[in-house]
C-alpha positions, 0 to 999 in steps of 0.5 A: 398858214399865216396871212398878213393883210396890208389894207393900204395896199389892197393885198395879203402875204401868206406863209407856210411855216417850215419849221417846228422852230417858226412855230414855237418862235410864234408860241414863245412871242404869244402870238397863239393864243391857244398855241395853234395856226391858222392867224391872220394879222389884220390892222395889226392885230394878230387874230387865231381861231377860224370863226373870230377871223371870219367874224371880224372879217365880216364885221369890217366889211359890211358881210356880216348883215344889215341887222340881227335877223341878217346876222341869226340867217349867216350863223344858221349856214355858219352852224351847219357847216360847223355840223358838217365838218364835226362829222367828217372830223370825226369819221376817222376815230369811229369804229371800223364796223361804224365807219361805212354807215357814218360815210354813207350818212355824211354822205346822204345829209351832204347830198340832200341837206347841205349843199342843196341848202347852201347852193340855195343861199348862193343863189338866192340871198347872198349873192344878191346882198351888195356888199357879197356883189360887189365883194365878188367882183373881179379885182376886189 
């Protein structure tokens, strides 16, 4: 998917690719940097990667933290996320014999670890910050 944000006017387009050739056209042009999608191109630059949009995305708009200590506390959440979904990523390539005590490990960790401790986040930290309540403000 590719989204195309257009400041001026407060909107985004987004777009599948439908073909094999959208996506080498995409390749060909050096738009992918490691060959790959999700990009999104914002003031007109084309940026790939997950955390680097998230990054740059935080960083424009003020969502990245007042200070170093602000910034260390979102990429400890960016991190255990990044934990979480390495392990559900590679639930599929365990053994079979594995694959039952891996699900109820993710599982467990899921239910007593992270979600308890992003619920927490939401409701305590970030919500509270100005720059997320207003970011979470209808029509933002």
């Amino acid at each position: 998917m590719l989204l195309a944000i257009d400041e001026s006017r407060s909107w985004f387009d987004k777009k599948f690719l439908e073909s094999a050739e959208e996506l080498d056209k995409l390749r060909n042009d050096g738009d992918l940097m490691f060959q790959l999608v999700s990009m999104v191109e914002i003031d007109r630059m084309k940026l790939v990667q997950t955390r680097a949009i998230l990054n740059y995305t935080a960083s424009k708009y003020n969502l990245y933290g007042k200070d170093t200590k602000e910034r260390a506390l979102i990429d400890m959440y960016i991190e255990g996320m990044a934990d979480l979904n390495e392990m559900i990523l590679l639930l599929p390539i365990c053994q079979p014999e594995e694959k039952d005590v891996k699900l109820a490990l993710i599982k467990g960790r899921m239910k007593t670890c992270y979600f308890p401790t992003f619920e927490k986040a939401l409701k305590t930290r970030i919500s509270n910050l100005p720059t997320v309540k207003k970011f979470l403000q209808p029509g933002s």
